[in-house]
BALOBA-1460 file (C-alpha; in Angstrom, 3 decimals):
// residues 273
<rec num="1" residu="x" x="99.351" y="47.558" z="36.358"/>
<rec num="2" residu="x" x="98.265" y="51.330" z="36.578"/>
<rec num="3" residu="x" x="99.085" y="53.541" z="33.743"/>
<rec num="4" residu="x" x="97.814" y="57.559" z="34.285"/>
<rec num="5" residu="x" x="94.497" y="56.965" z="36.059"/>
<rec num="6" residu="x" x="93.587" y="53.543" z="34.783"/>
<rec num="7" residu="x" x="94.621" y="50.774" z="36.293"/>
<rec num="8" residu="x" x="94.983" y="47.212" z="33.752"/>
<rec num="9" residu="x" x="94.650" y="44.034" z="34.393"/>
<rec num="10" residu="x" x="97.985" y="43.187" z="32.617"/>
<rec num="11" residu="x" x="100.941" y="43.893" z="30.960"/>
<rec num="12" residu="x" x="100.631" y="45.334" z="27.589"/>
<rec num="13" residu="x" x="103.103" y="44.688" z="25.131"/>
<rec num="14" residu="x" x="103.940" y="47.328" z="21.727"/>
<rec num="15" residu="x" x="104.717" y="45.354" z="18.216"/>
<rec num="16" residu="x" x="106.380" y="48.156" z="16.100"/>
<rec num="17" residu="x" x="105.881" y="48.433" z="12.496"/>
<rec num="18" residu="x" x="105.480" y="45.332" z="10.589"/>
<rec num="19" residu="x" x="104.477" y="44.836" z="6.757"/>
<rec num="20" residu="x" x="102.162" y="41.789" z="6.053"/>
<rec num="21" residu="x" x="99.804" y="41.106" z="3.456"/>
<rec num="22" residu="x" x="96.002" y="42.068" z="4.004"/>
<rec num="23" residu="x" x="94.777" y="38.558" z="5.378"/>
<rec num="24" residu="x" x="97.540" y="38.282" z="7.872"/>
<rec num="25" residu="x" x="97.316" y="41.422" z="8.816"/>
<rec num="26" residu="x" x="93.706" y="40.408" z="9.926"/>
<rec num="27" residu="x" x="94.422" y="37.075" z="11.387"/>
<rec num="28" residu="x" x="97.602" y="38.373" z="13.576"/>
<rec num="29" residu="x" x="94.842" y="40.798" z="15.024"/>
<rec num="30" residu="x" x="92.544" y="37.828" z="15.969"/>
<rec num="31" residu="x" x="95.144" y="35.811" z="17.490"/>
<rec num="32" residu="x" x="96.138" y="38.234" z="19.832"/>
<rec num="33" residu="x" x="92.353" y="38.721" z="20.620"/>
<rec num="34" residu="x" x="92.604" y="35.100" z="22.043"/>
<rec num="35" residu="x" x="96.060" y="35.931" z="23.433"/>
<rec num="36" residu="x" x="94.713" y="38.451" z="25.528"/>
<rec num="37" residu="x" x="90.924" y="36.826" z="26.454"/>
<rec num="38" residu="x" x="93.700" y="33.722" z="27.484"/>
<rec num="39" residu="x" x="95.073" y="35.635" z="30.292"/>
<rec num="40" residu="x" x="98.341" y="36.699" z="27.845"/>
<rec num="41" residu="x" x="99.797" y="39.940" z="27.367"/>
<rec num="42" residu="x" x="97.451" y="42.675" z="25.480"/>
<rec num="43" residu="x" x="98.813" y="43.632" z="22.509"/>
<rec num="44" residu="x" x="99.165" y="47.467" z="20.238"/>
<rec num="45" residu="x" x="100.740" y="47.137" z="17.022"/>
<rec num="46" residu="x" x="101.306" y="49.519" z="14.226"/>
<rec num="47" residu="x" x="101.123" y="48.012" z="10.564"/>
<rec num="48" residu="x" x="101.294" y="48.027" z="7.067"/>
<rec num="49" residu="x" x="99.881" y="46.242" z="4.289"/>
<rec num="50" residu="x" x="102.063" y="44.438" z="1.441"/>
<rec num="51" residu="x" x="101.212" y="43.825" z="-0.811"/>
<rec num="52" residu="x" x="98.632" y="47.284" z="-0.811"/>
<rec num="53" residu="x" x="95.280" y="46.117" z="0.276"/>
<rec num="54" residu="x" x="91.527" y="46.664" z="-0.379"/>
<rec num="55" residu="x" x="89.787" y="45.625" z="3.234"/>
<rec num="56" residu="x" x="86.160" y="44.919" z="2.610"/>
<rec num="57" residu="x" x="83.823" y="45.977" z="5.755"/>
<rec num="58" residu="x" x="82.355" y="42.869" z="7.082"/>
<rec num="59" residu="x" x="78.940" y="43.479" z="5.271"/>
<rec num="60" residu="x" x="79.970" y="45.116" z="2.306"/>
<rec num="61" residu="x" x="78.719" y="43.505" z="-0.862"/>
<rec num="62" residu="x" x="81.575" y="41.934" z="-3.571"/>
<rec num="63" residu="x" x="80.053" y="43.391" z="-6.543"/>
<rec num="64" residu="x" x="80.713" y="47.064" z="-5.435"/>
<rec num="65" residu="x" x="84.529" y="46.376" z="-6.070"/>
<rec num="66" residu="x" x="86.450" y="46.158" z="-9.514"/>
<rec num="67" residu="x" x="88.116" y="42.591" z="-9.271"/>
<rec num="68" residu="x" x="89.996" y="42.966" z="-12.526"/>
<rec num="69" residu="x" x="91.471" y="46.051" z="-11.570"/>
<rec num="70" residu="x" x="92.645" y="44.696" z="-8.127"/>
<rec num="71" residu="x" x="93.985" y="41.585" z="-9.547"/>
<rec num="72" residu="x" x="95.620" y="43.748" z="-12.760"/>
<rec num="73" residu="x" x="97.102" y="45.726" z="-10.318"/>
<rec num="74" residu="x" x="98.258" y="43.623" z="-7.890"/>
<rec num="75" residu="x" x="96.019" y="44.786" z="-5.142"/>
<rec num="76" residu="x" x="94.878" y="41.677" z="-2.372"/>
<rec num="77" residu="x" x="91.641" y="42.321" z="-1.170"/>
<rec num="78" residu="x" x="90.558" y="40.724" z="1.647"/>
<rec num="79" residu="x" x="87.326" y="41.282" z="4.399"/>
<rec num="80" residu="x" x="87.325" y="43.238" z="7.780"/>
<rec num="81" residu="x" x="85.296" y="41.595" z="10.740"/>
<rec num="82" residu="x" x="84.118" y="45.170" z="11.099"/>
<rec num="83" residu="x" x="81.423" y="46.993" z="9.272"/>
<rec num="84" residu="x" x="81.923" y="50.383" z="7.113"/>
<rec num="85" residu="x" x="83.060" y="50.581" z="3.786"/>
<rec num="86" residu="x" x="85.875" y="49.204" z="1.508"/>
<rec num="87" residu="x" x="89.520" y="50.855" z="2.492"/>
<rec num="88" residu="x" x="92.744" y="50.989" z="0.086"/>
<rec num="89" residu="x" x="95.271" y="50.376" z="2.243"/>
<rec num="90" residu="x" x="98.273" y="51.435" z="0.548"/>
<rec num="91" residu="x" x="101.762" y="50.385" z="1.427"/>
<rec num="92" residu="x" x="103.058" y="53.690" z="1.578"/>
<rec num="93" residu="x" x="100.301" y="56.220" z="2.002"/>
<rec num="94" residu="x" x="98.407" y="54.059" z="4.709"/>
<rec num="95" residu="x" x="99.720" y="53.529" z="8.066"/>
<rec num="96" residu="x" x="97.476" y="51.090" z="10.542"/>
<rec num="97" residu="x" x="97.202" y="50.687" z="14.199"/>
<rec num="98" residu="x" x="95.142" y="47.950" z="16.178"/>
<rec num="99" residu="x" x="94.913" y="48.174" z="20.295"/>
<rec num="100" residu="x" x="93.524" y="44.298" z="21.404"/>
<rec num="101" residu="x" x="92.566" y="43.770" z="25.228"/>
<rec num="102" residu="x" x="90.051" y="41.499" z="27.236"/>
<rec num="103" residu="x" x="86.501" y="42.620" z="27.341"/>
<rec num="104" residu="x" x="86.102" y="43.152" z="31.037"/>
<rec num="105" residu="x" x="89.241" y="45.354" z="31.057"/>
<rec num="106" residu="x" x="87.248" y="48.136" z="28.679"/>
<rec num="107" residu="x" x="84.198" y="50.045" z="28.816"/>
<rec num="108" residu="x" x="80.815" y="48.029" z="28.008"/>
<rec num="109" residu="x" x="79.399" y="51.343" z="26.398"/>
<rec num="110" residu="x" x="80.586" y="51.690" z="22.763"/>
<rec num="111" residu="x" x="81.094" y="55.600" z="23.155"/>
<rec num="112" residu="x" x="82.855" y="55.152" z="25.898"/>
<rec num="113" residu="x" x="84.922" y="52.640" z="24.703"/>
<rec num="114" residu="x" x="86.168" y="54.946" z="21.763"/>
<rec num="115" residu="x" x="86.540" y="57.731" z="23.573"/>
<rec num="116" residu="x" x="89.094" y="55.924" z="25.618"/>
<rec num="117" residu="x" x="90.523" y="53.595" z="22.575"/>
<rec num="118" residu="x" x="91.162" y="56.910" z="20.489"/>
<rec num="119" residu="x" x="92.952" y="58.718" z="23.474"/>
<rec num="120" residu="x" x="96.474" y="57.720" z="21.754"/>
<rec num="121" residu="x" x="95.583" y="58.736" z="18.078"/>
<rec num="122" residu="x" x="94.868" y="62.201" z="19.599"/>
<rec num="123" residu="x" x="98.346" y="61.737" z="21.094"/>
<rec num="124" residu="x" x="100.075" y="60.877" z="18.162"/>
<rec num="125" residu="x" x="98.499" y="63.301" z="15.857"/>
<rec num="126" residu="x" x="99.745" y="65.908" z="18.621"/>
<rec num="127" residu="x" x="103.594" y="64.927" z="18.309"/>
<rec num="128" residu="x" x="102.885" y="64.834" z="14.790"/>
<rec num="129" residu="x" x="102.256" y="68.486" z="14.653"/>
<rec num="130" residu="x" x="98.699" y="68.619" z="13.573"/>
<rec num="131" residu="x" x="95.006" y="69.540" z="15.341"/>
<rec num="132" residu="x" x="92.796" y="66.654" z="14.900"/>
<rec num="133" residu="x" x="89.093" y="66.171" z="16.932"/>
<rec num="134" residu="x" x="86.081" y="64.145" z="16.404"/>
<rec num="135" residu="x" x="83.749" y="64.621" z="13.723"/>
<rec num="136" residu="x" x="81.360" y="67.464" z="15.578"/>
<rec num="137" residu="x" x="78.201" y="65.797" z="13.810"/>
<rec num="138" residu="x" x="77.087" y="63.412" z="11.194"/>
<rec num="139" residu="x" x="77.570" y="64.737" z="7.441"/>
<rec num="140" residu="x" x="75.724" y="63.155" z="4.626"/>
<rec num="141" residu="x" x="77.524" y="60.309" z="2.603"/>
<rec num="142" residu="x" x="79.421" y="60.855" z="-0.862"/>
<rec num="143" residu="x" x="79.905" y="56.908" z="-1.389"/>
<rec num="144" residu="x" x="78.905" y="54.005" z="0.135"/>
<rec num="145" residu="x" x="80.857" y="51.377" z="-0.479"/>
<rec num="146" residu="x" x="84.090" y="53.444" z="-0.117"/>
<rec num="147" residu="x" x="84.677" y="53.931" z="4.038"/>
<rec num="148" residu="x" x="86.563" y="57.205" z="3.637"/>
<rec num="149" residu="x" x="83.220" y="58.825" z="1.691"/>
<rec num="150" residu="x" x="80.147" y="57.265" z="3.808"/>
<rec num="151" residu="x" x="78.733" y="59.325" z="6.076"/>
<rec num="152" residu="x" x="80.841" y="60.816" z="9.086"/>
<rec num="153" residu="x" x="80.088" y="59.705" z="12.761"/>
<rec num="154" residu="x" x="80.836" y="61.994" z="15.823"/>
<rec num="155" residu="x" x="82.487" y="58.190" z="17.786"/>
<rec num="156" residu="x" x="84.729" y="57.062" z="15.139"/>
<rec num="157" residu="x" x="85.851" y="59.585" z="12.287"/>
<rec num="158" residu="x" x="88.382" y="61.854" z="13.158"/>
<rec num="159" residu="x" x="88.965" y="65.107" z="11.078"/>
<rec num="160" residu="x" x="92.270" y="67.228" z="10.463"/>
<rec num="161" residu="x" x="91.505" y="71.122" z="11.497"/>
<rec num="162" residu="x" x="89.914" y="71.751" z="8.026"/>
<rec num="163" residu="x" x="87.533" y="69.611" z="8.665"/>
<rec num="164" residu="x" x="88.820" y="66.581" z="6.567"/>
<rec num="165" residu="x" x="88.853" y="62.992" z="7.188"/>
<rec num="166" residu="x" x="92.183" y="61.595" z="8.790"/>
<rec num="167" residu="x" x="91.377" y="58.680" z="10.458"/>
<rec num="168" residu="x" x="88.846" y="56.052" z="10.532"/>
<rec num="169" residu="x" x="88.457" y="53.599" z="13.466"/>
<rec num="170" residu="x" x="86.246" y="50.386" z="14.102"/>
<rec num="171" residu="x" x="85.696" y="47.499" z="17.188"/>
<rec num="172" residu="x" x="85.066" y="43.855" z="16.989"/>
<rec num="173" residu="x" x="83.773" y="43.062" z="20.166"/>
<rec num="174" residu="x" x="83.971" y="39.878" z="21.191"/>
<rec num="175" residu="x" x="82.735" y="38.077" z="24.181"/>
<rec num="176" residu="x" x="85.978" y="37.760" z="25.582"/>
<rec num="177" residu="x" x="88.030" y="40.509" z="23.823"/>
<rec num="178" residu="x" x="88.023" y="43.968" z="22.147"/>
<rec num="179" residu="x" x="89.763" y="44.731" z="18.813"/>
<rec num="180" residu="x" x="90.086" y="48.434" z="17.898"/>
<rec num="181" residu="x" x="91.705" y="48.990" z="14.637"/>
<rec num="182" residu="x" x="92.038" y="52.339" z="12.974"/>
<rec num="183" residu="x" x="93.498" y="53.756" z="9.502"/>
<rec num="184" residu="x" x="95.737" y="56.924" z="9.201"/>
<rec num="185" residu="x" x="96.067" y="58.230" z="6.495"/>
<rec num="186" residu="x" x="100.025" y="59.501" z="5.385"/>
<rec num="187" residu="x" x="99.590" y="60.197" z="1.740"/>
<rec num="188" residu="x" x="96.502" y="60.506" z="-0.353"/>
<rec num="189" residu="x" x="96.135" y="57.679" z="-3.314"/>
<rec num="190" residu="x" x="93.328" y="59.181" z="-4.657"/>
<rec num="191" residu="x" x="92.871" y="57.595" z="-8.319"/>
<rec num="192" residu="x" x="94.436" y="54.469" z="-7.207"/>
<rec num="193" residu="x" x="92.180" y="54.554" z="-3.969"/>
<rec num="194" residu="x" x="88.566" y="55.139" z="-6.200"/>
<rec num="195" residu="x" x="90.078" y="52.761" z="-9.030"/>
<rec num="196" residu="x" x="89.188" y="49.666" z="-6.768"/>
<rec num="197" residu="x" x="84.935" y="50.200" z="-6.883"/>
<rec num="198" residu="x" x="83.467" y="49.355" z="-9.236"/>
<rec num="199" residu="x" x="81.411" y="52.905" z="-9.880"/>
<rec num="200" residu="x" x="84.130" y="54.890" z="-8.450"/>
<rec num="201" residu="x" x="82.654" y="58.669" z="-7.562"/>
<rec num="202" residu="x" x="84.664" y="62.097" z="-8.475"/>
<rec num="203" residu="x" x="88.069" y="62.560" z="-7.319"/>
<rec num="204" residu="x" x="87.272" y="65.620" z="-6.418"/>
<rec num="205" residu="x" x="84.454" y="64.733" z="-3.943"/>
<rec num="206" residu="x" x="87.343" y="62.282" z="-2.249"/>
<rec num="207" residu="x" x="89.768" y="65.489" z="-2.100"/>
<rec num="208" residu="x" x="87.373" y="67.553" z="-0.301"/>
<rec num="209" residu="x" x="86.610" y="64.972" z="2.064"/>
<rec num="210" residu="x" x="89.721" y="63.135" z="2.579"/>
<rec num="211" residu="x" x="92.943" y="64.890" z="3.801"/>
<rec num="212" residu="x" x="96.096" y="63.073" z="4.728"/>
<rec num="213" residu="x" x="99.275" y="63.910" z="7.737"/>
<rec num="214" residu="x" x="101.952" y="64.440" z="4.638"/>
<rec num="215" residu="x" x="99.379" y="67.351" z="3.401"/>
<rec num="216" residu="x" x="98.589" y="68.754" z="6.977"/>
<rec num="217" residu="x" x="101.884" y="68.384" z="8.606"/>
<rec num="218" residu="x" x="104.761" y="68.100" z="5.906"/>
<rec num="219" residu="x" x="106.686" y="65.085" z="7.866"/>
<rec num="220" residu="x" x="107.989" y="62.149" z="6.935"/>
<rec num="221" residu="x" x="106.313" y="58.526" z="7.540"/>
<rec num="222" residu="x" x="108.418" y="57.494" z="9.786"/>
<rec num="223" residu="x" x="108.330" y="60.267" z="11.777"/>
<rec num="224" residu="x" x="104.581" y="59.594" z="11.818"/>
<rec num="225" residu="x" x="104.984" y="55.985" z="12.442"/>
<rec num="226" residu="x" x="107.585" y="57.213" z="15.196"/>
<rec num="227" residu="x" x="104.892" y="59.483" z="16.801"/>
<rec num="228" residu="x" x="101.836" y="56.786" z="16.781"/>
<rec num="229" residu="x" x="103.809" y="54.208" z="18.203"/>
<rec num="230" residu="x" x="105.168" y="56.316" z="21.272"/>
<rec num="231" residu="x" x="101.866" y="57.501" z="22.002"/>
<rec num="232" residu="x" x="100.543" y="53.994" z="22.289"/>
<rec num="233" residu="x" x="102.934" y="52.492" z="24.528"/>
<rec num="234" residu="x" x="102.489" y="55.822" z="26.544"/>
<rec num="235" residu="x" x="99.365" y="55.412" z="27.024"/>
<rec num="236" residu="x" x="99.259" y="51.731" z="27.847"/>
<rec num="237" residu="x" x="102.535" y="51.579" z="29.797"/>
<rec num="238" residu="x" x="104.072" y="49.306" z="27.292"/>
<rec num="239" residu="x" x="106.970" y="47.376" z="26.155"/>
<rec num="240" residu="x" x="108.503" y="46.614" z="23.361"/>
<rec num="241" residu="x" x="107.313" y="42.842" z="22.097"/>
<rec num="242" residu="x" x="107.054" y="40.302" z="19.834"/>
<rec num="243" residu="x" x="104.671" y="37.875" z="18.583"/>
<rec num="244" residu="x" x="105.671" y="34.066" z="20.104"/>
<rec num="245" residu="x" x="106.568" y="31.668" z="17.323"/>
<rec num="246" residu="x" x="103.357" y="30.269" z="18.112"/>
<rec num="247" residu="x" x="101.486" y="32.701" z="17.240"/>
<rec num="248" residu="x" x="102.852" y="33.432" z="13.772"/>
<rec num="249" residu="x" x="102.371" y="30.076" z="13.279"/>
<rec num="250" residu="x" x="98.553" y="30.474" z="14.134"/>
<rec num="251" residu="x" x="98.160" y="33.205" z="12.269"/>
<rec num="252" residu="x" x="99.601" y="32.313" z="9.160"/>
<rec num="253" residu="x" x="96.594" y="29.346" z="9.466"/>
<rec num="254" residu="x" x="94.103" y="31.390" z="10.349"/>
<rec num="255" residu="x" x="94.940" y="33.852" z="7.263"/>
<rec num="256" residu="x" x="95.565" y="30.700" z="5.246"/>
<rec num="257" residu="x" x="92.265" y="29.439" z="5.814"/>
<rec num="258" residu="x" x="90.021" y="32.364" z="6.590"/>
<rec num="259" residu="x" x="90.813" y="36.040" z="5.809"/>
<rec num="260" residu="x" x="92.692" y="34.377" z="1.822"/>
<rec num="261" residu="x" x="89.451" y="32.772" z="0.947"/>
<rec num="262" residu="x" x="87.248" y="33.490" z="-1.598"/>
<rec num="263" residu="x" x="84.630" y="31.714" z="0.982"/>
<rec num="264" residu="x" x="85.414" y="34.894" z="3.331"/>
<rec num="265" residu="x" x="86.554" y="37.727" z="0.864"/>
<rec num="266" residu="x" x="82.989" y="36.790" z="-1.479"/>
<rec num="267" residu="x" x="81.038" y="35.064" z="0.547"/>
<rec num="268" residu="x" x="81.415" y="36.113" z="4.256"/>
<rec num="269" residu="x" x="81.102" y="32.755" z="5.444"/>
<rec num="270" residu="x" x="83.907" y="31.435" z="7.702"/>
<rec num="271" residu="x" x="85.267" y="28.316" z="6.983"/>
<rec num="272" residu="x" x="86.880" y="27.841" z="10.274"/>
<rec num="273" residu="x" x="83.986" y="28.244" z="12.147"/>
């Protein structure tokens, strides 16, 4: 299948807007990794997290976060398979994307790789009404454990025109399949964002670096949603799709036993390996 000048090895499906809780959120992302490395159809979906959501990166360690805030506040936290920083992930203010495809069908080089995974979230931020680009170089780091605050990277981060962060992207690549995820941010949560480490740094620091499409572009989330999801299946030649009952059923296991464990979430150890 050829879509602009690329030319896929398959069809590519779109999953619109769905609201899971953080684990399944993860697990419907690795499924459809092994969908796709299975000769099935590659997958883009735009999500949200409900309950809202504190995603660990994959070496983060547990005793930066504030548990008892979390669980006081009804916050699920779970753990990325990719690295960076914690993320709050709220329902409203956060709206997620993941693009899944076989290995061979993507660049080996990791620069490369983003440059073409990313070409849609340039797209979308376009019909959105706002300028967004790359981070031009690497700025120093506010936080650490919070994603949104460590330092900037030129491949990944992607900055409104006034130089604030937007959008933060990651890859898990896998032998057999690529998983790009990425976090846009609608509306700013700023206390309720910092509230989740547990040495939280100035809200103020988080304004300056952190920016959101409600502040830059004064539309509505679904209009936003609207916007990422037609750039996606532009740029992949997509259709509309669904996940197979089988693979809800999967997932729900896999988040079940894997991304809802304390043996993941604490630990990092994978029980299903």
């Amino acid at each position: 299948m050829t879509t602009g000048d690329r030319d896929w090895g398959g069809e590519w499906r779109l999953i619109r807007e769905e609201a899971h809780p953080g684990p399944l959120n993860m697990a419907f992302d690795e499924i459809a990794a092994e969908t796709a490395a299975e000769g099935g159809p590659r997958t883009l979906r735009v999500y949200r997290w409900d309950p809202s959501t504190l995603s660990l990166g994959y070496h983060q360690d547990p005793a930066t976060i504030d548990w008892d805030f979390c669980d006081r506040e009804g916050i699920t936290v779970t753990r990325r398979p990719t690295g960076g920083g914690a993320i709050y992930h709220d329902v409203f203010g956060d709206i997620s994307y993941s693009i899944i495809a076989p290995a061979a069908e993507l660049p080996g080089d990791l620069m490369e790789s983003y440059a073409l995974l990313c070409e849609p979230l340039f797209d979308a931020f376009e019909r959105m009404g706002l300028t967004a680009a790359y981070a031009e170089s690497e700025q120093p780091a506010i936080h650490e454990p919070a994603c949104y605050l460590r330092e900037l990277h030129p491949a990944h981060d992607v900055l409104a025109a006034d130089g604030r962060k937007i959008s933060g992207n990651a890859q898990y690549r896998q032998r057999d399949s690529i998983i790009q995820h990425g976090s846009v941010t609608y509306a700013r949560e700023t206390e309720r964002h910092l509230a989740t480490f547990a040495d939280p740094p100035d809200a103020g620091a988080f304004r300056e670096r952190v920016t959101s499409v409600r502040e830059q572009a004064g539309i509505a989330r679904e209009d936003a949603v609207t916007a990422l999801e037609t750039a996606l299946a532009r740029w992949a030649g997509a259709q509309a799709g669904e996940w197979t009952d089988e693979e809800r059923d999967r997932a729900r296991e896999r988040a079940r036993r894997k991304y809802a464990s304390d043996d993941w979430t604490r630990e990092r150890t994978d029980p299903t390996a």
